[in-house]
C-alpha positions in Angstrom: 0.0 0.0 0.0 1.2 3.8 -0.8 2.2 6.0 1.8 -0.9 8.2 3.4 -0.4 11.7 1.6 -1.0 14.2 4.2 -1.6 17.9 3.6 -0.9 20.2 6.9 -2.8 23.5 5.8 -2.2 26.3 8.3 -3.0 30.0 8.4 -0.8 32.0 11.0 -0.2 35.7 11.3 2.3 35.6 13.2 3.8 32.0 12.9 2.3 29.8 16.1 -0.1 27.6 13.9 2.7 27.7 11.3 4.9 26.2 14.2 2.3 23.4 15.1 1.7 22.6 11.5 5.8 21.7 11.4 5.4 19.5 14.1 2.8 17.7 12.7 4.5 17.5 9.2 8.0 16.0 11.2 5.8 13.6 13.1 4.0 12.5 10.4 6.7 11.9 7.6 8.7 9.9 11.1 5.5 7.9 11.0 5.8 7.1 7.5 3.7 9.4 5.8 4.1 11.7 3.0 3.5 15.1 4.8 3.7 18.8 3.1 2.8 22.1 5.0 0.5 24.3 3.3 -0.3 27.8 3.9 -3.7 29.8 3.2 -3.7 32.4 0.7 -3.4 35.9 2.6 -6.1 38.5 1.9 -5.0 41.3 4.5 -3.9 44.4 2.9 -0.4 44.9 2.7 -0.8 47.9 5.0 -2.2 46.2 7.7 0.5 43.4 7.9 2.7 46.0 8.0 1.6 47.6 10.8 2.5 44.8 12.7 6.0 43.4 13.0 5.5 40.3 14.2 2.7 39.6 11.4 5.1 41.4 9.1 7.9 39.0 10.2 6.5 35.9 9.8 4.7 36.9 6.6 8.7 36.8 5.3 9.9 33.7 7.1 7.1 31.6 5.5 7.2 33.6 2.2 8.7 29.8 0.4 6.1 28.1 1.8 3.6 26.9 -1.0 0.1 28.4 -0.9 -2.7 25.8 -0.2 -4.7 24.7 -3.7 -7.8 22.9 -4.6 -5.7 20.0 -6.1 -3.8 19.6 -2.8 -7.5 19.1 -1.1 -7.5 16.2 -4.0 -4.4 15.1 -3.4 -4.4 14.2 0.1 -5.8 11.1 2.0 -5.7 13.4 5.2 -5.6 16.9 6.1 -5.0 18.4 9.3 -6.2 22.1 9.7 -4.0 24.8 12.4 -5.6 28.1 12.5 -5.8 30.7 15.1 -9.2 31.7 16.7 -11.1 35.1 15.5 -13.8 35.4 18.3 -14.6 32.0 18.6 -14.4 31.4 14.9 -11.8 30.7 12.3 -10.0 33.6 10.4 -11.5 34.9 7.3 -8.6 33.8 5.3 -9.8 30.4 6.1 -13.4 30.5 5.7 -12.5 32.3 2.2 -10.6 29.1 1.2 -13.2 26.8 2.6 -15.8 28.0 0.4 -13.6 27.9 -2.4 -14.4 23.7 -2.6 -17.7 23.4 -3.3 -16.9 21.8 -6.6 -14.7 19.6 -5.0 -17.4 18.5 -2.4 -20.3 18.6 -5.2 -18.4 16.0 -7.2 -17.2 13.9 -4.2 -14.0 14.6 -4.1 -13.3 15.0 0.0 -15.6 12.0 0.7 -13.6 10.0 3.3 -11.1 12.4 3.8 -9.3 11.9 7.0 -9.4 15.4 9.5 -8.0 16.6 12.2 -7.9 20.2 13.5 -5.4 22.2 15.6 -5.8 25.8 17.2 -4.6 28.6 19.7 -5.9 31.8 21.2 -4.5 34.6 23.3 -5.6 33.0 26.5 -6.9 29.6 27.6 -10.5 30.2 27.2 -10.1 32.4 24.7 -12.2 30.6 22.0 -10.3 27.7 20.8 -12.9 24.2 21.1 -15.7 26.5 19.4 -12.8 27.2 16.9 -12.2 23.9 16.4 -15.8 22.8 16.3 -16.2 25.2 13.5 -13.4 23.9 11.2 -15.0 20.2 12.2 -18.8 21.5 10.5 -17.6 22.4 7.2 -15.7 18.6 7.2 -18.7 17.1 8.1 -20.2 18.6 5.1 -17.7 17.4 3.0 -18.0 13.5 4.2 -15.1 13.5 5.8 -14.2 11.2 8.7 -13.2 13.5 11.7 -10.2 11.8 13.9 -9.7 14.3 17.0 -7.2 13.4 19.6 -10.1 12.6 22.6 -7.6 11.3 25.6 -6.0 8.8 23.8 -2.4 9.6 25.6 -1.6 10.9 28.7 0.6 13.5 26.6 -2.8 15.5 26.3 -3.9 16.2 29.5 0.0 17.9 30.0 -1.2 20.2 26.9 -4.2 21.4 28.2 -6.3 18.6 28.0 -8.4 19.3 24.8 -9.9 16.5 23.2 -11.5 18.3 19.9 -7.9 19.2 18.8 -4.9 20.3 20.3 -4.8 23.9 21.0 -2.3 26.4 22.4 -2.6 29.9 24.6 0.0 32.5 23.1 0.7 35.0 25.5 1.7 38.9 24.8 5.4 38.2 24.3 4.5 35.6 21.3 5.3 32.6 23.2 3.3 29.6 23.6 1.9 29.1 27.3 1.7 25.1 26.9 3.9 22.7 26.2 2.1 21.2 23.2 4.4 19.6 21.1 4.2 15.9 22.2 0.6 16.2 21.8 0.5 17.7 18.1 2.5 14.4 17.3 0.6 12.2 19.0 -2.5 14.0 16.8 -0.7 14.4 13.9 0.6 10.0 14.0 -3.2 9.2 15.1 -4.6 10.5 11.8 -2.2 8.9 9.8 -3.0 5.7 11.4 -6.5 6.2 11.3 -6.1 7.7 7.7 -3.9 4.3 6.8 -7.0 2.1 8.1 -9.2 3.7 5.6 -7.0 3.6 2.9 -6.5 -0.3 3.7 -10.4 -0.6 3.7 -11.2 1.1 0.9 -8.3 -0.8 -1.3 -10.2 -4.1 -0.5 
C-alpha cells in the first residue's frame, strides 16, 4: 500500500499555527507518511501586515512556503487544519478558502477524507474548542471522517487537556503558554494511522 499523503494547511499571522503545523509534518513523515505544510492564501492588505512586525515577520519567514490549492485538497488522503481563533471562529482567510471547494465537495472529491484540527488563542478560554468545532462543521459537510485526539495519551492532559484538537494559549510576548508539542504528534501519528485504516479498507 502507498504512503498516506498528508496535507498540513495552516493559516498563522504571526507564525504559532505555522509552528504546530511543522510538528505535525515532522511527526508525520517519522510515521511514514508523505506530509507537506500548506499555507492559506493571505487576503489582509499589505498595510495592515505592516503595521505589525510580528505579522510582518513571519509573513517573510514563510514567504517559500507553498500556498494551499484545490488539487492539494484532492491530493491528500488526510488533512489536518491549524488556524488561530477570530472570536470563537476561524479567520477569514480560512473561511475564504473553505468555500472555495464546493466543486470539490459537489463532485465527491473529500468524501472520506481523513481530518483533524489544531488551534490557539490569546488566553486559555479564549475561543479555541468553538474554533475547532467550526473547522470540524464544514468537514462534516464534506463527508469526511473527523479523527480528533479525545484522551488517547496521557501526553494530552499535560497540553491542556483538549480533546477536539490540540490547542495552544500564546501570551503577549508571542510565546506559547503550553507545552504542546508531544501532543500535536501524538494527533498528527493518530490521523495517519486512522487515515492508513481507511485507505487499507477502501483498497479491498
Amino acid at each position: 500500500m502507498s504512503k498516506v499523503k498528508l496535507a498540513v494547511i495552516y493559516y498563522s499571522s504571526t507564525g504559532t499555527n505555522y509552528q504546530l503545523a511543522k510538528w505535525a509534518e515532522e511527526a508525520a513523515n517519522d510515521f511514514g507518511a508523505e506530509a507537506k505544510v500548506l499555507k492559506v492564501p493571505e487576503t489582509a492588505p499589505q498595510a495592515a501586515i505592516d503595521s505589525n512586525p510580528s505579522w510582518k515577520a513571519h509573513v517573510e519567514e514563510a514567504k517559500d512556503v507553498p500556498e494551499v490549492k484545490l488539487e492539494d485538497l484532492e491530493w491528500a488522503d488526510a488533512i489536518i487544519f491549524s488556524v488561530p481563533t477570530r472570536f470563537g471562529n476561524m479567520p477569514g482567510q480560512v473561511k475564504n478558502f473553505l468555500d472555495t471547494t464546493g466543486g470539490l465537495w459537489f463532485n465527491g472529491k473529500l468524501t472520506n477524507k481523513v481530518v483533524s484540527a489544531m488551534t490557539s488563542a490569546q488566553n486559555a478560554h479564549g475561543g479555541q474548542e468553538i474554533t475547532t468545532l467550526a473547522l470540524y462543521t464544514t468537514m462534516y459537510h464534506w463527508g469526511a471522517i473527523v479523527v480528533a485526539p479525545g484522551y488517547t495519551d496521557p501526553v494530552l492532559y499535560s497540553a491542556g487537556g483538549n480533546p477536539y484538537g490540540t490547542s495552544v494559549s500564546v501570551g503577549q510576548d508571542g510565546k506559547m503558554v503550553e507545552d504542546v508539542q508531544g501532543a500535536v504528534k501524538h494527533q498528527a501519528k493518530r490521523t495517519v494511522t486512522v487515515a492508513e485504516w481507511v485507505k487499507k479498507g477502501q483498497s479491498n
